[in-house]
N, CA, C and O atoms as a MOPAC input file, in Angstrom:
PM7 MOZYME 1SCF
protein

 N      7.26900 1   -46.22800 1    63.03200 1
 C      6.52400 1   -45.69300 1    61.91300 1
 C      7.01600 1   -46.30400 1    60.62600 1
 O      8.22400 1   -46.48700 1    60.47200 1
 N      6.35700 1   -46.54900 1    59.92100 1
 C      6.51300 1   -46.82900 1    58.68800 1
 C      6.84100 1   -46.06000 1    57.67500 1
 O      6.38500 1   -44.91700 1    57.69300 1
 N      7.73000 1   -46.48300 1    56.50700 1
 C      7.85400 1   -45.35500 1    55.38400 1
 C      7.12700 1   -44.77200 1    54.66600 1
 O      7.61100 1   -43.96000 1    53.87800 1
 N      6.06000 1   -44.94600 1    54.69800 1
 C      4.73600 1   -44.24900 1    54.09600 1
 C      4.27600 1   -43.12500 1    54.94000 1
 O      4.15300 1   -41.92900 1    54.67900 1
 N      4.00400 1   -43.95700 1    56.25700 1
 C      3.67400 1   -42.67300 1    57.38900 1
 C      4.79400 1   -41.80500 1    57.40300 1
 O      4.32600 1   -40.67100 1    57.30000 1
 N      5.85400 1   -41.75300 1    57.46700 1
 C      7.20700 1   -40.88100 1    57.47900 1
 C      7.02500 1   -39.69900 1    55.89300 1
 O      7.31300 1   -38.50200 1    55.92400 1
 N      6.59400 1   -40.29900 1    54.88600 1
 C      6.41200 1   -39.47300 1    53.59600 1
 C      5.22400 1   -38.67600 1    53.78000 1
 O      5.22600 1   -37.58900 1    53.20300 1
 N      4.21800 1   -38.98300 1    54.45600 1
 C      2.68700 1   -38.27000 1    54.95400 1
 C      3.12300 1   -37.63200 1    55.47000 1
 O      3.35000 1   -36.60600 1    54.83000 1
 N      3.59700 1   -37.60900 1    56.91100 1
 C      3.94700 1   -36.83500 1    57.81900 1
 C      5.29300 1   -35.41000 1    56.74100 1
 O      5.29700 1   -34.17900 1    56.73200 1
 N      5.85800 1   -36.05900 1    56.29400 1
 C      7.14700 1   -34.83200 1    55.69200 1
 C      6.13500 1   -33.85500 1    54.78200 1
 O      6.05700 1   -32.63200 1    54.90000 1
 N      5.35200 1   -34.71700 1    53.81500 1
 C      4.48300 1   -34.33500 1    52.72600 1
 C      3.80800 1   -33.20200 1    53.51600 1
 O      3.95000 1   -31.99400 1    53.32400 1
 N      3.17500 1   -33.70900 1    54.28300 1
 C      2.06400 1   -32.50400 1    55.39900 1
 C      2.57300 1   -31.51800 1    55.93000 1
 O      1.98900 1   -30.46900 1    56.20000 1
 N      4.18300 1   -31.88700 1    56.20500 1
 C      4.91700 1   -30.48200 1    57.06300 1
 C      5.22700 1   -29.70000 1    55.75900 1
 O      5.12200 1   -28.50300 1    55.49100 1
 N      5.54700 1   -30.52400 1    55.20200 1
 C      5.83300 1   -29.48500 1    53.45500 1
 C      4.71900 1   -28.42800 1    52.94900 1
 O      4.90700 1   -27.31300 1    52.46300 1
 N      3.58800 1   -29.05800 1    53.18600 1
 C      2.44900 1   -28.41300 1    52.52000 1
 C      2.18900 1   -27.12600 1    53.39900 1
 O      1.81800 1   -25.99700 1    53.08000 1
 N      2.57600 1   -27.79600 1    54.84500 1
 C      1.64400 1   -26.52600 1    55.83400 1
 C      3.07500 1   -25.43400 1    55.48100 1
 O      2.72700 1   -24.33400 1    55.05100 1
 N      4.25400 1   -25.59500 1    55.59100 1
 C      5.48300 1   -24.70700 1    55.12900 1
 C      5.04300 1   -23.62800 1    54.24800 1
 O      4.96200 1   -22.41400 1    54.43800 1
 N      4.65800 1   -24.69600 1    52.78200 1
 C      4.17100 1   -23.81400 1    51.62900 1
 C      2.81100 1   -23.04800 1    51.64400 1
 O      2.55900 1   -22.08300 1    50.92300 1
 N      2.11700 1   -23.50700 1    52.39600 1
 C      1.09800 1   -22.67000 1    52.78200 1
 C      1.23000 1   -21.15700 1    53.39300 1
 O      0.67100 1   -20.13300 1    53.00100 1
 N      2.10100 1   -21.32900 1    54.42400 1
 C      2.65600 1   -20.37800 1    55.53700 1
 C      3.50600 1   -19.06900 1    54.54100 1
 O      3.42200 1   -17.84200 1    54.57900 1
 N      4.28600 1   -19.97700 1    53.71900 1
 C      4.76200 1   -18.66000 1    52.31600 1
 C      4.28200 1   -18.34700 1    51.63400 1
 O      4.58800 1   -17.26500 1    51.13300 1
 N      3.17800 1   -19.11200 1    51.14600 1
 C      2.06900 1   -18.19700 1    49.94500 1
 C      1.76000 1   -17.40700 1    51.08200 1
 O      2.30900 1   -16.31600 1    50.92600 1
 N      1.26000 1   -17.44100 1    51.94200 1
 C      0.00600 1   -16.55600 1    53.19200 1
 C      1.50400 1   -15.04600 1    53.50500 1
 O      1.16100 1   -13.88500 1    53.72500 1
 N      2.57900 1   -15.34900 1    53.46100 1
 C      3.69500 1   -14.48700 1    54.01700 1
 C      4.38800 1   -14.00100 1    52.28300 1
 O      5.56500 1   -13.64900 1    52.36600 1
 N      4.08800 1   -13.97700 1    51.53700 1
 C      4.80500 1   -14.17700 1    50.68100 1
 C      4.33900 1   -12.48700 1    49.84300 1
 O      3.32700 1   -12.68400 1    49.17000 1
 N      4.64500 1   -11.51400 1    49.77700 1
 C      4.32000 1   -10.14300 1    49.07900 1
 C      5.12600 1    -9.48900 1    48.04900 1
 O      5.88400 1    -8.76800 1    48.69800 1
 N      5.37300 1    -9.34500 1    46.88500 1
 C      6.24800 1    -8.73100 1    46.35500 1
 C      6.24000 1    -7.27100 1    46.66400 1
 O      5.24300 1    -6.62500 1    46.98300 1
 N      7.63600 1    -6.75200 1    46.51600 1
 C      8.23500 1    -5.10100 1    47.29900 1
 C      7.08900 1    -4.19300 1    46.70600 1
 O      6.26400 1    -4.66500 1    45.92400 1
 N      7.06800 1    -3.04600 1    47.05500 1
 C      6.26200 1    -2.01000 1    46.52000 1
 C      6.64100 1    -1.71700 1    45.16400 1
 O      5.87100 1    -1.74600 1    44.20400 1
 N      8.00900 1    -1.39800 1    45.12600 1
 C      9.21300 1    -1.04000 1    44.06700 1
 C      9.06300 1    -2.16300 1    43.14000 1
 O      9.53000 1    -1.86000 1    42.04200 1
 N      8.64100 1    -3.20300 1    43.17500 1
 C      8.28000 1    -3.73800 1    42.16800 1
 C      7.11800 1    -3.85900 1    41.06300 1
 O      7.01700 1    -3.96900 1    39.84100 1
 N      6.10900 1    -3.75400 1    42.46900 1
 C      4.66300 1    -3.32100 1    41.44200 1
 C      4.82700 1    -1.92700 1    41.09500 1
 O      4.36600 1    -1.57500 1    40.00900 1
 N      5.52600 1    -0.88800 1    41.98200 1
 C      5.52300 1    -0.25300 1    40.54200 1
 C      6.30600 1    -0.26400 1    39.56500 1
 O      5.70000 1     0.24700 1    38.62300 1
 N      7.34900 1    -0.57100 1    39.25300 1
 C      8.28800 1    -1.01400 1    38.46000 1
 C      6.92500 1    -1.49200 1    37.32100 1
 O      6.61700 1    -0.83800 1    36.32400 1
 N      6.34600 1    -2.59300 1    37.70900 1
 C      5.26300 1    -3.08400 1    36.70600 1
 C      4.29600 1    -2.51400 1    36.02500 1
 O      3.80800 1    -2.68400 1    34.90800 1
 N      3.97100 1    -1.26500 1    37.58100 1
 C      3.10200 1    -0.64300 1    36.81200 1
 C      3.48200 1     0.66500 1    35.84600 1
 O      2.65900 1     1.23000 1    35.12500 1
 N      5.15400 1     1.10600 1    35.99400 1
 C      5.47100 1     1.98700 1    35.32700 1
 C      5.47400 1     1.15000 1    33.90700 1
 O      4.85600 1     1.53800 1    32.91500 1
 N      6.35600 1    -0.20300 1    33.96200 1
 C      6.44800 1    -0.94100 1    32.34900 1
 C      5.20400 1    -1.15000 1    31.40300 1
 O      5.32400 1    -1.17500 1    30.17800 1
 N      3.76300 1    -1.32800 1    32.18800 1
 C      2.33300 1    -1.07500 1    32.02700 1
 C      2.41100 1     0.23300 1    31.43500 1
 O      2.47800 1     0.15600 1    30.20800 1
 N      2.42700 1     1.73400 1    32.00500 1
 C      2.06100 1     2.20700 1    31.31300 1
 C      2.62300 1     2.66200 1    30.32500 1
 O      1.97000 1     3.23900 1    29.45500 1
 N      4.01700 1     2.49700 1    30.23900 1
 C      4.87300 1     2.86200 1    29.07100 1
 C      4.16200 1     1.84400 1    27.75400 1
 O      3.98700 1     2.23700 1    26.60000 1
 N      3.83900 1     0.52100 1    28.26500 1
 C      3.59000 1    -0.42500 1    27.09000 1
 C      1.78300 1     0.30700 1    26.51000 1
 O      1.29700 1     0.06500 1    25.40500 1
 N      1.37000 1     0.84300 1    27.17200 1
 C     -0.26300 1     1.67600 1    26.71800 1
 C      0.13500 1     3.16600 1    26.15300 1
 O     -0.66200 1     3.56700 1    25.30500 1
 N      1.25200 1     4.09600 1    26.46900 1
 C      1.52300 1     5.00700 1    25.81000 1
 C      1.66700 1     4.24800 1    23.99300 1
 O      0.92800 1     4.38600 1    23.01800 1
 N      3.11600 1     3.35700 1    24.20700 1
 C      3.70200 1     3.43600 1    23.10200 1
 C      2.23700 1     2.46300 1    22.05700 1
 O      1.83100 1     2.65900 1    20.91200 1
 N      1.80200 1     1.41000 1    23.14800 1
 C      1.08500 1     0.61900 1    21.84600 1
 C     -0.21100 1     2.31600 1    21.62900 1
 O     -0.61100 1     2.19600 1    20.47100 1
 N     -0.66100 1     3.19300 1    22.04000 1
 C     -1.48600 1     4.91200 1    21.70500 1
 C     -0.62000 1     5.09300 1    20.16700 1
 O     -0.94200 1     4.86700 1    19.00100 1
 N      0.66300 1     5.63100 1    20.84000 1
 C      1.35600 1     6.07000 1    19.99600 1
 C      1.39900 1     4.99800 1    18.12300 1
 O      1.46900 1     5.61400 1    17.06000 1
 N      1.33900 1     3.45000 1    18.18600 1
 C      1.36100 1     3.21700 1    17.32000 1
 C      0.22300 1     2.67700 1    16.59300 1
 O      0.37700 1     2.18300 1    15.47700 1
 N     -0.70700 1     2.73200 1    17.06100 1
 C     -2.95000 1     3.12800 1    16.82900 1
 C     -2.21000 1     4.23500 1    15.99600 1
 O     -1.59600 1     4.05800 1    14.94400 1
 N     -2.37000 1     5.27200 1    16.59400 1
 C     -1.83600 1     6.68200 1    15.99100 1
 C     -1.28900 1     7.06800 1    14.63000 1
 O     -1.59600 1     7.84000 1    13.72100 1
 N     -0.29800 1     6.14100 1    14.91400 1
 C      0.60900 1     6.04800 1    13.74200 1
 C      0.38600 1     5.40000 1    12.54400 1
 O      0.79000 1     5.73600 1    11.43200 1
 N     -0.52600 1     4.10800 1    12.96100 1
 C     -1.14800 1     3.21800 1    11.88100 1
 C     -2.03800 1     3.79700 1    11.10500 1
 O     -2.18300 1     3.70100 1     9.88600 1
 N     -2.86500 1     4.65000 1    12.20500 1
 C     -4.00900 1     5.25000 1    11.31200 1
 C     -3.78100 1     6.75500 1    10.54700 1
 O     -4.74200 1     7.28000 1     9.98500 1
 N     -2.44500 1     7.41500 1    10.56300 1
 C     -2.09500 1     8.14400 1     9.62100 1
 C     -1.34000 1     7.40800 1     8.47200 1
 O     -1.01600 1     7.85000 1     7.36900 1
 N     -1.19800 1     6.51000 1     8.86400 1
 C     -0.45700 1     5.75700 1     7.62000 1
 C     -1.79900 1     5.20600 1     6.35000 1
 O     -1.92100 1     5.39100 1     5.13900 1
 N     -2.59300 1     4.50200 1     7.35300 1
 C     -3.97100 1     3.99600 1     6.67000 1
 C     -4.26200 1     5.44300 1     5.76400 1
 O     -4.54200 1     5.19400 1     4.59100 1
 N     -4.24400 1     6.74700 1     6.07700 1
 C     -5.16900 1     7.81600 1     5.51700 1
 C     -3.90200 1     7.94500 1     4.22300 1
 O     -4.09900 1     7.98200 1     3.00900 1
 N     -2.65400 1     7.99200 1     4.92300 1
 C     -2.01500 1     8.29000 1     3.61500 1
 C     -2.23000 1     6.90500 1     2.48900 1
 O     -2.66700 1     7.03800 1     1.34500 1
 N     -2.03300 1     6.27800 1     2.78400 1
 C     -2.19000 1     5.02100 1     2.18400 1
 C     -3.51200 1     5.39900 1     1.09000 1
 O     -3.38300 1     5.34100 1    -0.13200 1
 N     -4.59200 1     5.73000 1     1.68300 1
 C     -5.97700 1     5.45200 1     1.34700 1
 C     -5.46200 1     7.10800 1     0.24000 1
 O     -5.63700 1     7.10000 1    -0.97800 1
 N     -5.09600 1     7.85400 1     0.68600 1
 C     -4.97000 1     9.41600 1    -0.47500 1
 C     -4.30200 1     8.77000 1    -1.68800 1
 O     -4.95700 1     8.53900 1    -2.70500 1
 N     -2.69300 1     8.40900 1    -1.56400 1
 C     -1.54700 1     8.16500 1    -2.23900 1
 C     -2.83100 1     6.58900 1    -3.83400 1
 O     -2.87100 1     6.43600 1    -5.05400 1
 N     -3.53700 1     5.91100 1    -2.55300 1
 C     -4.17700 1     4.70300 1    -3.53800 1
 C     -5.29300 1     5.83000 1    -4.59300 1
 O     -5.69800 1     5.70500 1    -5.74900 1
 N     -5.42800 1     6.51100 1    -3.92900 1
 C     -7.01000 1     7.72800 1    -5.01000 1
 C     -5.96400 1     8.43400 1    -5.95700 1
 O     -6.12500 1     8.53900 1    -7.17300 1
 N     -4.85100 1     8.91600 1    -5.24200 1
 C     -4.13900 1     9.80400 1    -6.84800 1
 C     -3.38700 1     8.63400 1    -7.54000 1
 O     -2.82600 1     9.03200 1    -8.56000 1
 N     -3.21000 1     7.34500 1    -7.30000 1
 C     -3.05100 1     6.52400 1    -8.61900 1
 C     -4.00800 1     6.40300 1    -9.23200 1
 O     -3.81500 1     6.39400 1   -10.44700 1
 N     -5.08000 1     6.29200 1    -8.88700 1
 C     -6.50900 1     5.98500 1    -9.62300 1
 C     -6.60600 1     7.61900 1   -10.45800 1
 O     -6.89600 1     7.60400 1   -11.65500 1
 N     -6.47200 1     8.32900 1   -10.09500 1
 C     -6.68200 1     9.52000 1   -10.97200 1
 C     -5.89400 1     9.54200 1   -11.96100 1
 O     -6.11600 1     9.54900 1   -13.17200 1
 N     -4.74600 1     9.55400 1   -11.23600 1
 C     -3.56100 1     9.38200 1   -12.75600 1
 C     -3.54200 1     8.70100 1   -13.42000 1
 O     -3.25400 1     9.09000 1   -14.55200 1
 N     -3.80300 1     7.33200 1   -13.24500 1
 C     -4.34700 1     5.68300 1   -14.08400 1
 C     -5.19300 1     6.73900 1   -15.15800 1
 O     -4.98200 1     7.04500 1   -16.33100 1
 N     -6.12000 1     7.08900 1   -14.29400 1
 C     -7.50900 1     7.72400 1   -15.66800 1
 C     -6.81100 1     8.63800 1   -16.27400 1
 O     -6.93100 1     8.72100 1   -17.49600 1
 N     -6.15100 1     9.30600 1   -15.75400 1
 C     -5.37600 1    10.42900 1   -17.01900 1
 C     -4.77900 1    10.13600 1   -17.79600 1
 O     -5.03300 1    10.52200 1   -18.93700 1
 N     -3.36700 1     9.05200 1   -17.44100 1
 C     -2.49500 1     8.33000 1   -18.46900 1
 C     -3.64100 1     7.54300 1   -19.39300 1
 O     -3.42500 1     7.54900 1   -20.60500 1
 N     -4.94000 1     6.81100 1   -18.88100 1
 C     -5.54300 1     5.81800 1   -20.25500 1
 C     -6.30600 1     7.26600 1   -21.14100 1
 O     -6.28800 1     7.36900 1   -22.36800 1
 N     -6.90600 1     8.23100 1   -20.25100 1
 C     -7.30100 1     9.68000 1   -21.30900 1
 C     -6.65800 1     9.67700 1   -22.36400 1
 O     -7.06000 1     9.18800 1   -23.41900 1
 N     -5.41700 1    10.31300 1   -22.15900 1
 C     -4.42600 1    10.66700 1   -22.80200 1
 C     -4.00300 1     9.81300 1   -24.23300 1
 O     -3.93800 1    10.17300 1   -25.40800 1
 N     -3.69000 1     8.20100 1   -23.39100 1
 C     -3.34000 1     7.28100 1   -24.23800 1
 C     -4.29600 1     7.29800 1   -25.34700 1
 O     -3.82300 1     7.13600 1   -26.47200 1
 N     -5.48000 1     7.45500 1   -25.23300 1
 C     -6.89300 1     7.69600 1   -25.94200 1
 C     -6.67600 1     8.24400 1   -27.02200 1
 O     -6.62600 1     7.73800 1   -28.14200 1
 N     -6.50400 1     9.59700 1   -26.61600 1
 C     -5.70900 1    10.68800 1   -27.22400 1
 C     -5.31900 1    10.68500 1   -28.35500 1
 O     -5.77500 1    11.07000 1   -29.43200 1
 N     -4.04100 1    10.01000 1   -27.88000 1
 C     -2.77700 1    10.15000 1   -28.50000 1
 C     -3.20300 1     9.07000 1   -29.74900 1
 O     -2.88100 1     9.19100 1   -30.93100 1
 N     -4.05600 1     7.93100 1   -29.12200 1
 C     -4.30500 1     6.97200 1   -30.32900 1
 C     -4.90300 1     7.52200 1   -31.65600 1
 O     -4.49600 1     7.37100 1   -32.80800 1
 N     -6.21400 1     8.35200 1   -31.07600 1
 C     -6.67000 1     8.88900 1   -31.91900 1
 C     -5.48000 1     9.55700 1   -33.07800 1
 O     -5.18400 1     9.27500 1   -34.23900 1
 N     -5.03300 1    10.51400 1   -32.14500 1
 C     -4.17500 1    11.03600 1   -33.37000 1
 C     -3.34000 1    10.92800 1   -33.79000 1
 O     -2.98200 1    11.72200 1   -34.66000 1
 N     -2.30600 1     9.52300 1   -33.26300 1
 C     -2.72200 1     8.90700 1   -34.80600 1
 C     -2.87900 1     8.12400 1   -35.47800 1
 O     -1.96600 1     7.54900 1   -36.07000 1
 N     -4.27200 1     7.82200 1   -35.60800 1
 C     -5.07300 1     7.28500 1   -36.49700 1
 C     -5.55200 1     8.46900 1   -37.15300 1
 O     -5.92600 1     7.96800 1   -38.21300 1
 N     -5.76400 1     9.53000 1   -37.23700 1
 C     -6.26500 1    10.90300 1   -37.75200 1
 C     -4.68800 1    11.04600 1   -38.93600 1
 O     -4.68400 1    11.03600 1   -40.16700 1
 N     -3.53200 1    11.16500 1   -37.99600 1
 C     -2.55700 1    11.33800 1   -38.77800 1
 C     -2.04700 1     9.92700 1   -39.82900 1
 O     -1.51800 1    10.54000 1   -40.75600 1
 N     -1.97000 1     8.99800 1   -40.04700 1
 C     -2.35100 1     7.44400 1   -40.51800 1
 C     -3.32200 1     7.73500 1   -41.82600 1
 O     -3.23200 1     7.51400 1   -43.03300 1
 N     -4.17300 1     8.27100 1   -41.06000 1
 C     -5.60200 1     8.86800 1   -42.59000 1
 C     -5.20600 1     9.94700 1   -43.36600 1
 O     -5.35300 1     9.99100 1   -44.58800 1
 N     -4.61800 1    10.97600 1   -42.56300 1
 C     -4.31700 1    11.73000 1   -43.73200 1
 C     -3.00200 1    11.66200 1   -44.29900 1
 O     -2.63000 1    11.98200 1   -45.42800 1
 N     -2.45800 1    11.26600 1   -43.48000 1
 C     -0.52600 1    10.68600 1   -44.64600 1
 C     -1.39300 1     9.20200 1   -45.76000 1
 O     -0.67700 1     9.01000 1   -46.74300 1
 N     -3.01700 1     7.97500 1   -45.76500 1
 C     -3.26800 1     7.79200 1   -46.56500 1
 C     -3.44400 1     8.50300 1   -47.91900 1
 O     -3.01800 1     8.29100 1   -49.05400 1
 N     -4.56800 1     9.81400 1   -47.12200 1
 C     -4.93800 1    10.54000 1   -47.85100 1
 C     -4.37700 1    11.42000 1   -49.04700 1
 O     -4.83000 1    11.78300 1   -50.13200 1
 N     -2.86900 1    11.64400 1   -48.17700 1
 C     -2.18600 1    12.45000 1   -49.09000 1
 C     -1.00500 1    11.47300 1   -50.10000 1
 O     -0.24200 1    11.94800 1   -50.94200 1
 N     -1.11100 1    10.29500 1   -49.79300 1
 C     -0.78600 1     9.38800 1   -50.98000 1
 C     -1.30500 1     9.15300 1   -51.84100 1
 O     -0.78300 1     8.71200 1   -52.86400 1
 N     -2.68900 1     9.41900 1   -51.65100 1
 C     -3.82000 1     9.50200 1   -52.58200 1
 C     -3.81900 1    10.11200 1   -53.44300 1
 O     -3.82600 1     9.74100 1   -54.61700 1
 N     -3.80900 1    11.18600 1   -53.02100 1
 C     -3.43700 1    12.60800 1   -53.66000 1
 C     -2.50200 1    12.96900 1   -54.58200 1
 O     -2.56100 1    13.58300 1   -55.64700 1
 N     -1.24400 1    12.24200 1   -53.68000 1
 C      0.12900 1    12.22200 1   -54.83600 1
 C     -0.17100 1    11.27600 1   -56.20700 1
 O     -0.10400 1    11.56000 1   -57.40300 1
 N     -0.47400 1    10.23200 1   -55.61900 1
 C     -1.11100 1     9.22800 1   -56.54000 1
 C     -1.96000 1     9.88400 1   -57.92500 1
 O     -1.52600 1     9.64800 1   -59.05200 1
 N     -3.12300 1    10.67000 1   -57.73500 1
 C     -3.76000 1    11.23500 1   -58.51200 1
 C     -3.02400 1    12.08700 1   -59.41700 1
 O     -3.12100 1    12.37400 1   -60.61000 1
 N     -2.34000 1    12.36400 1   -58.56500 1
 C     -1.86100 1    13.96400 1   -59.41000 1
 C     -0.57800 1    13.07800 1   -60.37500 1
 O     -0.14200 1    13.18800 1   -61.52100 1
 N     -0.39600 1    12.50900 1   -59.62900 1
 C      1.24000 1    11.90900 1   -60.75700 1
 C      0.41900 1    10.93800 1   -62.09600 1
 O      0.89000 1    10.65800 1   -63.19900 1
 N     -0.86700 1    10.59800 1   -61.55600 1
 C     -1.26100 1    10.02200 1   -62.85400 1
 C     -2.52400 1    11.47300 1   -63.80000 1
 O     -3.46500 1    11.26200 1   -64.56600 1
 N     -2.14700 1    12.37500 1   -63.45600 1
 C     -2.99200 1    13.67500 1   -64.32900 1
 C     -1.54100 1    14.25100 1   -64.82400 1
 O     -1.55700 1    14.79700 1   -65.92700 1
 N     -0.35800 1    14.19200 1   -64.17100 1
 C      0.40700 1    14.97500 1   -65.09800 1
 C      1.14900 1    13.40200 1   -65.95800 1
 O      2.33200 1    13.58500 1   -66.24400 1
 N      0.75600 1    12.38000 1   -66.25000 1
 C      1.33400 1    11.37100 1   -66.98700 1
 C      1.27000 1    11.26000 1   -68.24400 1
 O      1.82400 1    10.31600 1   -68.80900 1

Protein backbone atom coordinates (compact mmCIF):
# COMPACT_ATOMS: atom_id res chain seq x y z
CA UNK A 1 0.00 0.00 0.00
CA UNK A 2 0.99 3.23 -0.54
CA UNK A 3 1.21 6.32 1.75
CA UNK A 4 -1.74 7.94 0.60
CA UNK A 5 -3.81 4.76 0.74
CA UNK A 6 -2.44 4.22 4.42
CA UNK A 7 -3.70 8.14 5.29
CA UNK A 8 -7.34 7.19 3.55
CA UNK A 9 -7.59 4.17 5.19
CA UNK A 10 -6.44 5.87 9.00
CA UNK A 11 -8.52 9.12 7.86
CA UNK A 12 -11.72 6.70 7.34
CA UNK A 13 -11.11 4.68 10.59
CA UNK A 14 -10.86 8.13 12.27
CA UNK A 15 -14.00 9.43 10.89
CA UNK A 16 -16.10 6.19 11.43
CA UNK A 17 -14.46 6.41 15.40
CA UNK A 18 -15.78 10.01 15.51
CA UNK A 19 -18.89 9.20 14.19
CA UNK A 20 -19.49 6.24 16.66
CA UNK A 21 -18.88 9.15 19.64
CA UNK A 22 -21.00 11.81 18.40
CA UNK A 23 -23.85 8.79 17.93
CA UNK A 24 -22.60 7.50 21.84
CA UNK A 25 -21.76 10.68 23.13
CA UNK A 26 -24.73 12.24 25.93
CA UNK A 27 -24.08 14.69 28.51
CA UNK A 28 -25.14 13.45 32.43
CA UNK A 29 -28.62 14.38 33.46
CA UNK A 30 -26.93 16.46 36.38
CA UNK A 31 -25.66 18.51 33.94
CA UNK A 32 -28.55 19.64 31.90
CA UNK A 33 -29.93 20.36 34.82
CA UNK A 34 -27.24 22.13 36.30
CA UNK A 35 -27.93 24.26 32.92
CA UNK A 36 -31.18 24.36 33.26
CA UNK A 37 -31.11 25.50 36.92
CA UNK A 38 -28.20 28.41 35.70
CA UNK A 39 -31.11 29.21 32.87
CA UNK A 40 -33.48 29.88 35.18
CA UNK A 41 -31.70 31.76 37.75
CA UNK A 42 -30.28 33.95 34.65
CA UNK A 43 -34.50 34.72 33.66
CA UNK A 44 -35.38 35.34 37.39
CA UNK A 45 -32.53 37.81 37.95
CA UNK A 46 -32.45 39.42 34.24
CA UNK A 47 -37.23 39.77 35.69
CA UNK A 48 -35.81 41.11 38.61
CA UNK A 49 -33.69 43.83 36.76
CA UNK A 50 -36.76 44.82 33.86
CA UNK A 51 -38.28 45.44 37.30
CA UNK A 52 -35.90 47.41 38.68
CA UNK A 53 -35.15 49.52 35.59
CA UNK A 54 -38.58 50.37 35.23
CA UNK A 55 -39.01 51.77 38.80
CA UNK A 56 -36.05 53.62 38.32
CA UNK A 57 -37.38 55.01 34.76
CA UNK A 58 -40.75 56.21 36.88
CA UNK A 59 -38.63 57.72 39.52
CA UNK A 60 -36.45 59.23 37.13
CA UNK A 61 -39.46 60.49 34.99
CA UNK A 62 -41.27 62.10 38.76
CA UNK A 63 -37.79 63.48 40.29
CA UNK A 64 -37.29 65.15 36.10
CA UNK A 65 -41.30 66.87 36.57
CA UNK A 66 -40.47 68.32 40.19
CA UNK A 67 -37.33 70.03 38.67
CA UNK A 68 -39.43 71.44 36.05
CA UNK A 69 -41.85 72.72 38.67
CA UNK A 70 -39.35 74.14 40.82
CA UNK A 71 -37.33 75.62 37.70
CA UNK A 72 -40.92 77.52 37.23
CA UNK A 73 -41.08 78.56 40.78
CA UNK A 74 -37.45 79.71 41.30
CA UNK A 75 -37.86 81.89 37.57
CA UNK A 76 -41.69 83.05 39.34
CA UNK A 77 -40.14 84.18 42.13
CA UNK A 78 -36.95 85.56 40.50
CA UNK A 79 -39.72 87.65 38.58
CA UNK A 80 -40.78 88.72 41.70
CA UNK A 81 -38.18 89.66 43.39
CA UNK A 82 -37.02 91.72 40.19
CA UNK A 83 -39.94 93.53 40.17
CA UNK A 84 -39.46 94.64 43.56
CA UNK A 85 -36.85 95.95 43.10
CA UNK A 86 -37.36 97.93 40.49
CA UNK A 87 -40.59 99.24 42.47
CA UNK A 88 -38.10 99.82 45.37
CA UNK A 89 -35.19 101.61 42.80
CA UNK A 90 -38.39 104.01 41.87
CA UNK A 91 -39.30 104.93 44.94
CA UNK A 92 -35.75 105.43 46.80
CA UNK A 93 -35.67 107.71 43.01
CA UNK A 94 -38.66 109.12 44.04
CA UNK A 95 -37.85 109.99 47.40
CA UNK A 96 -34.62 111.78 46.26
CA UNK A 97 -36.81 113.71 44.46
CA UNK A 98 -38.55 114.67 47.11
CA UNK A 99 -35.59 115.44 49.32
CA UNK A 100 -34.36 117.34 46.44
CA UNK A 101 -37.52 119.56 46.33
CA UNK A 102 -37.90 120.17 49.70
CA UNK A 103 -34.15 121.20 50.39
CA UNK A 104 -34.56 123.61 47.52
CA UNK A 105 -38.19 125.20 49.19
CA UNK A 106 -36.52 125.54 52.50
CA UNK A 107 -33.27 127.39 50.64
Amino acid sequence: MSNIENKEKNLNQLIAKLNSLALSYSQPNYEIEKIKTEKNDLSRQKNEIEKKNQELMREHKYLKEKIKHLQLEVNKKSEIEDKFNQEIDELSQETENLVSEIDKWQM
